[in-house]
C-alpha positions as CSV (number, residue, x, y, z in Angstrom):
1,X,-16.3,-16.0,-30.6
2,X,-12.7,-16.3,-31.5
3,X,-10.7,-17.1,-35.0
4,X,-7.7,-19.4,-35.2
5,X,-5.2,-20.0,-36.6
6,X,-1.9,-22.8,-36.3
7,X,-3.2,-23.5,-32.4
8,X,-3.1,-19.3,-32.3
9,X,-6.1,-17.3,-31.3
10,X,-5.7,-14.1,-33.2
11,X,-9.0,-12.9,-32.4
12,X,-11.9,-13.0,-29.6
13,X,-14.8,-11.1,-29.8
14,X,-18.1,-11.4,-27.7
15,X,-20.7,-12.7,-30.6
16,X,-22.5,-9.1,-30.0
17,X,-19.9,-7.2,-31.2
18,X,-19.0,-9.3,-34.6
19,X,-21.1,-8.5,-38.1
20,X,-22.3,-11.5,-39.8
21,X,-22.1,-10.9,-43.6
22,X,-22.6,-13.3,-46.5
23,X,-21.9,-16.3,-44.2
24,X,-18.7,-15.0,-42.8
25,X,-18.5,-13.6,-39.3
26,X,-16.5,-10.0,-39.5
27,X,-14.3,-8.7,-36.1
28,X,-14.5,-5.3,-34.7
29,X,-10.8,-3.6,-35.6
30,X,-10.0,-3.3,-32.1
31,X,-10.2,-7.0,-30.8
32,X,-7.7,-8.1,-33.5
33,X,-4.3,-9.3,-32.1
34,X,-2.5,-6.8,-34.9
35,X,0.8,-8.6,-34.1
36,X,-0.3,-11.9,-36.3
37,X,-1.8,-9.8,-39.3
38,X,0.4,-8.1,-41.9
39,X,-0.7,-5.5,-44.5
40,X,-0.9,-7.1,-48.3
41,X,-1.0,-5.2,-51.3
42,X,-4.0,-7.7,-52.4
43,X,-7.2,-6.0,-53.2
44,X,-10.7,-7.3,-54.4
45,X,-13.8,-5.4,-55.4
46,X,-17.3,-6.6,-54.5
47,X,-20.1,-5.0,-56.8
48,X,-22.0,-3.8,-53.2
49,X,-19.5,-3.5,-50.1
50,X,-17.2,-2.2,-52.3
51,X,-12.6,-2.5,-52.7
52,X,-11.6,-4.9,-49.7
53,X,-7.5,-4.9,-48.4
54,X,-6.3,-8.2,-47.1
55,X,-3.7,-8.8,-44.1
56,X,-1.4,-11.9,-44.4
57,X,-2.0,-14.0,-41.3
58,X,1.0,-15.1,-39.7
59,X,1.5,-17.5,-36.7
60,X,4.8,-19.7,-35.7
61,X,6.7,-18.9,-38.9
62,X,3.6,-19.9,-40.8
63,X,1.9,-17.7,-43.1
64,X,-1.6,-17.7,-45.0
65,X,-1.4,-14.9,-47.4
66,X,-4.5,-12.6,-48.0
67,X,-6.0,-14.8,-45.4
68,X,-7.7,-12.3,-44.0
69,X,-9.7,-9.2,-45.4
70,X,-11.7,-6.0,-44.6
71,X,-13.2,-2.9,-46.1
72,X,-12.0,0.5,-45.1
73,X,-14.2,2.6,-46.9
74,X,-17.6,1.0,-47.5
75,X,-19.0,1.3,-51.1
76,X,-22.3,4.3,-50.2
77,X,-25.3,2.3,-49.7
78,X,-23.5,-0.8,-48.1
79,X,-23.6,0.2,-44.5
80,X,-27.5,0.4,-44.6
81,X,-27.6,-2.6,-46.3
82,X,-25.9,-4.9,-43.7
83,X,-27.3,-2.4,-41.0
84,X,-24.1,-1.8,-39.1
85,X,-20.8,0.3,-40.2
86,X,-18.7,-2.3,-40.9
87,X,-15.7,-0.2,-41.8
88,X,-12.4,-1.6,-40.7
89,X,-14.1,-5.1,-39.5
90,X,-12.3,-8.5,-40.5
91,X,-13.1,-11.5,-41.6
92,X,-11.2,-14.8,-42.7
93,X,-10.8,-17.4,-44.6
94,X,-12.0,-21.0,-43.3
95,X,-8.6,-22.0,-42.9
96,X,-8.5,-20.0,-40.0
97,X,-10.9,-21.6,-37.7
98,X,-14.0,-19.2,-36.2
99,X,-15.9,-20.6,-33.4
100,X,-17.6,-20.1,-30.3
């Protein structure tokens, strides 16, 4: 599977590896192109996977802030929940395509 974004692939993963979590399909850290993603100071708290940080995405001068987002310390309990450490994983928004 792969997300894109502006004709841009920024991420390809083998459907194996990826984490599918309340509809949205979350990328192993290391098969993330790092060069499209930028740190934002955006943060989020969900009551069960607990405080997510966000990456801007940014491809051809285009940029989708916060489009992208991860946990890096799992709220205790939410790893046995979804049944796989999670920590570190991405996901995005639909504006950035996901597809096989």
């Amino acid at each position: 599977m792969k997300a894109t974004y502006n004709n841009q692939i920024i991420v390809e993963a083998d459907q194996g590896e990826l984490i599918k979590i309340e509809g949205n399909w979350y990328f192993p850290p290391d098969s993330i192109n790092r060069e499209y993603l930028t740190e934002s100071n955006q943060h989020t708290t969900c009551f069960w996977k607990g405080e997510a940080n966000y990456y801007h995405v940014t491809v051809d001068g285009e940029t989708f802030e916060n489009g992208a987002w991860y946990y890096a310390q799992p709220k205790d309990g939410s790893i046995e929940r979804v049944g796989k450490d999670f920590t570190g994983y991405v996901a995005f928004y639909p504006q950035i395509t996901v597809s096989d």
